[in-house]
SELUM-252397 format. One record per atom (N, C-alpha, C): x, y, z. Coordinates in steps of 0.1 Angstrom, whole numbers, plus 5000, padded with zeros to 4 digits. Example, Ala and Ser with C-alpha at 12.3 -4.5 7.8 and 13.67 -1.06 7.14 Angstrom:
BEGIN
(atom (5132; 4943; 5078))
(atom (5123; 4955; 5078))
(atom (5132; 4967; 5078))
(atom (5128; 4978; 5071))
(atom (5137; 4989; 5071))
(atom (5129; 5000; 5079))
END
This chain:
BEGIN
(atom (4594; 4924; 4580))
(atom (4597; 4929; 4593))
(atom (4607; 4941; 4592))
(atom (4604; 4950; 4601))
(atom (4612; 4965; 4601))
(atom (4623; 4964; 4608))
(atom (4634; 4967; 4603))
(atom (4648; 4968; 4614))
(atom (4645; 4982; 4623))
(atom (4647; 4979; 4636))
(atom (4645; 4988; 4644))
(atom (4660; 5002; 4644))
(atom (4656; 5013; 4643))
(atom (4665; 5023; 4638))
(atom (4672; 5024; 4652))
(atom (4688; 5026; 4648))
(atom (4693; 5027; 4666))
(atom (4695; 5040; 4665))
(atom (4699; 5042; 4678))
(atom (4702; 5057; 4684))
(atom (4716; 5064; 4682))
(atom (4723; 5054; 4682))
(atom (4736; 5062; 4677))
(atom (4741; 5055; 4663))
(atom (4748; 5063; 4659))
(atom (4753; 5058; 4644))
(atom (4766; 5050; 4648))
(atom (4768; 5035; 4631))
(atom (4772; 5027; 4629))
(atom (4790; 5031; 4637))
(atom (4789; 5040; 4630))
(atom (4808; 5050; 4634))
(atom (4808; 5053; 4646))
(atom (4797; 5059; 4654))
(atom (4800; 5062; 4668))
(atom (4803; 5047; 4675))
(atom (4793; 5041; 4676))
(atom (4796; 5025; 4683))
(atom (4808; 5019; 4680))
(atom (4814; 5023; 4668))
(atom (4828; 5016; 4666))
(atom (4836; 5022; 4675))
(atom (4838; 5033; 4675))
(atom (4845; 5046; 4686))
(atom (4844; 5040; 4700))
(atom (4832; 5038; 4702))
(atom (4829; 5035; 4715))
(atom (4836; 5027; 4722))
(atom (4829; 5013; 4710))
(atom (4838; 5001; 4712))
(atom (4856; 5002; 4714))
(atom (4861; 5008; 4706))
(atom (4877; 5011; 4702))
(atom (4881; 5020; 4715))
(atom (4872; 5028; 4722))
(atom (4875; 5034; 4736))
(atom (4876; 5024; 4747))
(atom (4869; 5020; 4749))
(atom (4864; 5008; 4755))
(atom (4878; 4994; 4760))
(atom (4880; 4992; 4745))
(atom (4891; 4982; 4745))
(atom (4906; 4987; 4744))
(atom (4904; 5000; 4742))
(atom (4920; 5007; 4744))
(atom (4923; 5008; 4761))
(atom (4910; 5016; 4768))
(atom (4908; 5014; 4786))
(atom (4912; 5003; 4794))
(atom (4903; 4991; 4786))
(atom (4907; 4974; 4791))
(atom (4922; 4976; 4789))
(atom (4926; 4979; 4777))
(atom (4940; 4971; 4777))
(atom (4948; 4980; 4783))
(atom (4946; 4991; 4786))
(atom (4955; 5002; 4800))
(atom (4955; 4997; 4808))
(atom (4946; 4996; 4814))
(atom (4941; 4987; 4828))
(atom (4951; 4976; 4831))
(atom (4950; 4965; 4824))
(atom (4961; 4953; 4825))
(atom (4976; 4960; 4819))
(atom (4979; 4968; 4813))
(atom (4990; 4972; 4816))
(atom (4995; 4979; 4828))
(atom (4984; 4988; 4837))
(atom (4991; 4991; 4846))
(atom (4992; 4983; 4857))
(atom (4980; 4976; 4858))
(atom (4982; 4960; 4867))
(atom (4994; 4954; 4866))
(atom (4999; 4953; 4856))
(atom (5013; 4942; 4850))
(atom (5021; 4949; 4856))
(atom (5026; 4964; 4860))
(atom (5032; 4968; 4863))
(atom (5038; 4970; 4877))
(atom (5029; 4968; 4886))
(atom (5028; 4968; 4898))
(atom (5040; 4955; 4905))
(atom (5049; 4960; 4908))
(atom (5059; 4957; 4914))
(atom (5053; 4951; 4931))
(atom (5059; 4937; 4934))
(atom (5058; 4934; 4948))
(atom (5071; 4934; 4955))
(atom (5073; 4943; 4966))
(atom (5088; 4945; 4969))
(atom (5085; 4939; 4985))
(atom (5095; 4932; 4992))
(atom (5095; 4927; 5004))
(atom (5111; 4939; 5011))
(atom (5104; 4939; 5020))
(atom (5117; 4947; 5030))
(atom (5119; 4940; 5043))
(atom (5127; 4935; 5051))
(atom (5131; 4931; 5063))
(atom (5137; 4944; 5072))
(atom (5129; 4941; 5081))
(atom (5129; 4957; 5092))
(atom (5132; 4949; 5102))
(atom (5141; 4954; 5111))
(atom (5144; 4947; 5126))
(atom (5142; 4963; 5135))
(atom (5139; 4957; 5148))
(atom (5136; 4971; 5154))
(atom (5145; 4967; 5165))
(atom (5153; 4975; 5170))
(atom (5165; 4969; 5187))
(atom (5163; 4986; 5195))
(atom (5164; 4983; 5206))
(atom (5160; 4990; 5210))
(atom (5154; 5002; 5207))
(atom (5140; 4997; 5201))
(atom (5132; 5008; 5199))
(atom (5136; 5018; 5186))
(atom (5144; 5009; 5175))
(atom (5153; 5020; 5164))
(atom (5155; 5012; 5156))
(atom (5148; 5012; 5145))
(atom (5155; 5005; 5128))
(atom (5162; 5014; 5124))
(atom (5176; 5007; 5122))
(atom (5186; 5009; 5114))
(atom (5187; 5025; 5104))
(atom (5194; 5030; 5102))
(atom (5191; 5044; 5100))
(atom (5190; 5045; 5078))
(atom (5194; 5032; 5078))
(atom (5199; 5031; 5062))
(atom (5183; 5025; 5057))
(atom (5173; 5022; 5067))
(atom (5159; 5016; 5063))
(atom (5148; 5019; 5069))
(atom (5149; 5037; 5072))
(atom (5137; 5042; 5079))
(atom (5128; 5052; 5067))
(atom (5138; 5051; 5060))
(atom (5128; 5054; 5046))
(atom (5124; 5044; 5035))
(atom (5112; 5037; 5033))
(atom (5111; 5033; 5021))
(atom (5105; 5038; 5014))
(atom (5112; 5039; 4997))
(atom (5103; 5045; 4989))
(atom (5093; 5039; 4976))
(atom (5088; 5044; 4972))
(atom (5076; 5031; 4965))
(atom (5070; 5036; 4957))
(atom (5063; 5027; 4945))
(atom (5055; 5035; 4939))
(atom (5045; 5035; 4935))
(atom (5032; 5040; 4933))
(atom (5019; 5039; 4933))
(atom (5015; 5023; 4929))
(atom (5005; 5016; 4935))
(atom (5002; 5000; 4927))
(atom (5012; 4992; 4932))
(atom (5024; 4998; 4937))
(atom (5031; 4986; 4942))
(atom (5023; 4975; 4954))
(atom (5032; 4962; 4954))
(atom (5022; 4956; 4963))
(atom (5037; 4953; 4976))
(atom (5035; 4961; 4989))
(atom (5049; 4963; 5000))
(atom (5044; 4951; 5011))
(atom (5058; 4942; 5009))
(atom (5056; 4933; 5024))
(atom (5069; 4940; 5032))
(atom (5062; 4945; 5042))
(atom (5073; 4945; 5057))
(atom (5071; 4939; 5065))
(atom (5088; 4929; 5064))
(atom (5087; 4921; 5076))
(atom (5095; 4925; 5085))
(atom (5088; 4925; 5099))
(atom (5094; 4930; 5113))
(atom (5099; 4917; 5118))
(atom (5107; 4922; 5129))
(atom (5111; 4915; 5141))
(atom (5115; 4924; 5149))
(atom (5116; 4921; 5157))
(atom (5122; 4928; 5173))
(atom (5125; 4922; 5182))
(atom (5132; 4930; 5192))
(atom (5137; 4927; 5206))
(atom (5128; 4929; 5215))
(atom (5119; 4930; 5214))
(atom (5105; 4931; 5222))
(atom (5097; 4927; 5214))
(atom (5081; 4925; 5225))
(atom (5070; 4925; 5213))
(atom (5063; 4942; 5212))
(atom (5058; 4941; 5207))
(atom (5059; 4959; 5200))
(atom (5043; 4959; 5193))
(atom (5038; 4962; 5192))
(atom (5023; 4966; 5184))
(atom (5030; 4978; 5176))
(atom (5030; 4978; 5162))
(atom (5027; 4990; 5148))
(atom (5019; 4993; 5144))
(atom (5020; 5009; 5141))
(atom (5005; 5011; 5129))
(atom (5013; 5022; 5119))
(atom (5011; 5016; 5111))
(atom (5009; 5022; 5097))
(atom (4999; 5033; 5094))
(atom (5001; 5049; 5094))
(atom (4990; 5057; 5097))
(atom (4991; 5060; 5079))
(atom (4979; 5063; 5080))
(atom (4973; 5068; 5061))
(atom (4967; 5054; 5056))
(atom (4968; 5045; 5064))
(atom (4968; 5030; 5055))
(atom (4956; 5023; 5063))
(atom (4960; 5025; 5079))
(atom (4954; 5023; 5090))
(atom (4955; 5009; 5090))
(atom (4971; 5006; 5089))
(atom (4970; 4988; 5091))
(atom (4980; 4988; 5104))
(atom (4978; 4977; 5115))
(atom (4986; 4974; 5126))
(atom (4988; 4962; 5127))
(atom (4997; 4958; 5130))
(atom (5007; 4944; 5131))
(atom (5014; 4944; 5142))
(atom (5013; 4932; 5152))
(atom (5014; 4930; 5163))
(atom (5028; 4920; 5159))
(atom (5039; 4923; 5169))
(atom (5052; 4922; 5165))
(atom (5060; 4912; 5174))
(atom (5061; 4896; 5176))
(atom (5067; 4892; 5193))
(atom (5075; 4886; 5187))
(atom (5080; 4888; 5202))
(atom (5095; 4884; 5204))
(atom (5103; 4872; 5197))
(atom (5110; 4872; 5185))
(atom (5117; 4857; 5184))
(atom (5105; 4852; 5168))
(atom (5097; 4863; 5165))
(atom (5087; 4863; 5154))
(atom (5088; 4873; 5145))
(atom (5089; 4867; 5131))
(atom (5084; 4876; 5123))
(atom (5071; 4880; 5119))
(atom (5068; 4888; 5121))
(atom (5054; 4895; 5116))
(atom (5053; 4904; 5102))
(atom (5044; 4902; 5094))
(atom (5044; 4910; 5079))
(atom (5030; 4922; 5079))
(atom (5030; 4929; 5074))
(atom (5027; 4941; 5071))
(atom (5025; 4940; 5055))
(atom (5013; 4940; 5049))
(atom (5014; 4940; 5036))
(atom (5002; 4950; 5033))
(atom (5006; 4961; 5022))
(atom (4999; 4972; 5014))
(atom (4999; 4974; 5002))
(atom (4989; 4974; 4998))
(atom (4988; 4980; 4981))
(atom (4993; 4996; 4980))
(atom (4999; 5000; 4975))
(atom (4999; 5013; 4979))
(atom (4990; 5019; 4970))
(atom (4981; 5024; 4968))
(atom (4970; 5033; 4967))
(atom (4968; 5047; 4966))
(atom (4967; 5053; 4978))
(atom (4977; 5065; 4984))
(atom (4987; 5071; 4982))
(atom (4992; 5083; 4974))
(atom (5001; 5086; 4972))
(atom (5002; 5096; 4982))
(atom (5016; 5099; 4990))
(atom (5023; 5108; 5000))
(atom (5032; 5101; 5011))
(atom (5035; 5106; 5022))
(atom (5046; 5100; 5030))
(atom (5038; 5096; 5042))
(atom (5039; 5084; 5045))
(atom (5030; 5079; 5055))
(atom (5040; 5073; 5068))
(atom (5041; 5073; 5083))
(atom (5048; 5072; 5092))
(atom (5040; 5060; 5099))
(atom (5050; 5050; 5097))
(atom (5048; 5035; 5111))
(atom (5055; 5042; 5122))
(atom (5041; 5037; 5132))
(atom (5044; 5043; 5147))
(atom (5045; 5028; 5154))
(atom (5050; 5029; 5169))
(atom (5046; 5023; 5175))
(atom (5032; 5023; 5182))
(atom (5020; 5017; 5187))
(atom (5009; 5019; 5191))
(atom (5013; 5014; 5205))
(atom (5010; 5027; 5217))
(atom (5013; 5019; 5231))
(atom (4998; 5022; 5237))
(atom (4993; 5011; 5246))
(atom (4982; 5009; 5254))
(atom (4982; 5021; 5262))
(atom (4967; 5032; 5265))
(atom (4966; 5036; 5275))
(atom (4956; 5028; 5285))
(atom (4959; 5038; 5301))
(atom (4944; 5032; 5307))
(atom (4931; 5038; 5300))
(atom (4930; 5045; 5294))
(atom (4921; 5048; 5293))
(atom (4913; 5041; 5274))
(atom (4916; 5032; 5273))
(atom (4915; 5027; 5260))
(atom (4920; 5032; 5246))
(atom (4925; 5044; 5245))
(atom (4929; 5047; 5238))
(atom (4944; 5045; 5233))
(atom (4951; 5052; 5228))
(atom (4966; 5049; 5216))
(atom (4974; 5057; 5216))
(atom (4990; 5057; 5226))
(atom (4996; 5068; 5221))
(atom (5007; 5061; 5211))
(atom (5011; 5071; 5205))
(atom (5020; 5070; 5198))
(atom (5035; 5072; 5195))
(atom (5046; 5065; 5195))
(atom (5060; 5072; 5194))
(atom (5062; 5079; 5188))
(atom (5076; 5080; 5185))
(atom (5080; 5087; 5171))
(atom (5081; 5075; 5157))
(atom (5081; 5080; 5149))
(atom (5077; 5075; 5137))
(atom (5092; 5063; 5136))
(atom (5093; 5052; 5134))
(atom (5104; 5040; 5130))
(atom (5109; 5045; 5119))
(atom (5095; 5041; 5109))
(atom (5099; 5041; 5094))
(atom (5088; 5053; 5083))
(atom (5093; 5056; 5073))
(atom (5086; 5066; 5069))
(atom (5081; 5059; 5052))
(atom (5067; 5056; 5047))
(atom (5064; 5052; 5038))
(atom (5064; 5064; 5024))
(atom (5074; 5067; 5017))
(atom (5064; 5073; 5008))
(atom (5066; 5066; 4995))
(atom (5054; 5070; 4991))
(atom (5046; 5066; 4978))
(atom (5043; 5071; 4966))
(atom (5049; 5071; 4960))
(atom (5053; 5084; 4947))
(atom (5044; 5080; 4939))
(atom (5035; 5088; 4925))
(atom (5031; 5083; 4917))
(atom (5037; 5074; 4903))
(atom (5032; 5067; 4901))
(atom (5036; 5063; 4890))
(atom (5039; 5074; 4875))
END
């Protein structure tokens, strides 16, 4: 019986292979790296604290923000397009992969009549730097 001739040579496939398992093992190193940071945000009249309206972060991180307030409050997270409903005497969490790298602003989301969403000014400001 004939051994069937392959298409690439013995040395290329080792390459291949050796690319292959250098990628995999990138991969789980930059997984390993990925930091999970928690932050506690309080909102009082309408204003987090001025020392935590910036967080900064970095690409693959995995961000919990936890809210509370003196109201209940609806947020959105714009670039992420996540919203978290916020009541009174409750904490509520906010969690993102960050993915996205640039500066991303949590708004408040207020109800119109007309079904749509306005928005405040910006609480807190996300950015997300590369790794």
């Amino acid at each position: 019986m004939k051994r069937a001739k392959s298409l690439f040579p013995v040395s290329f496939a080792r390459h291949l292979l050796a690319f292959f398992l250098t990628l995999a093992s990138s991969l789980v190193v930059t997984c390993a790296r990925a930091d999970v940071l928690t932050f506690d945000l309080r909102i009082e009249r309408g204003r987090v604290p001025a020392n935590v309206r910036l967080v900064r972060i970095k690409q693959g991180d995995v961000v919990k923000l936890r809210w509370s307030s003196d109201r209940p409050i609806t947020l959105h997270l714009h670039g992420y397009d996540i919203e978290t409903n916020v009541e009174l005497g409750k904490v509520a969490e906010m969690t993102l992969a960050a993915s996205a790298t640039g500066r991303f602003s949590i708004e408040e989301h207020k109800p119109q009549s007309s079904g749509s969403h306005m928005h405040g000014a910006p609480l807190v400001w996300i950015e997300v730097h590369p790794r």
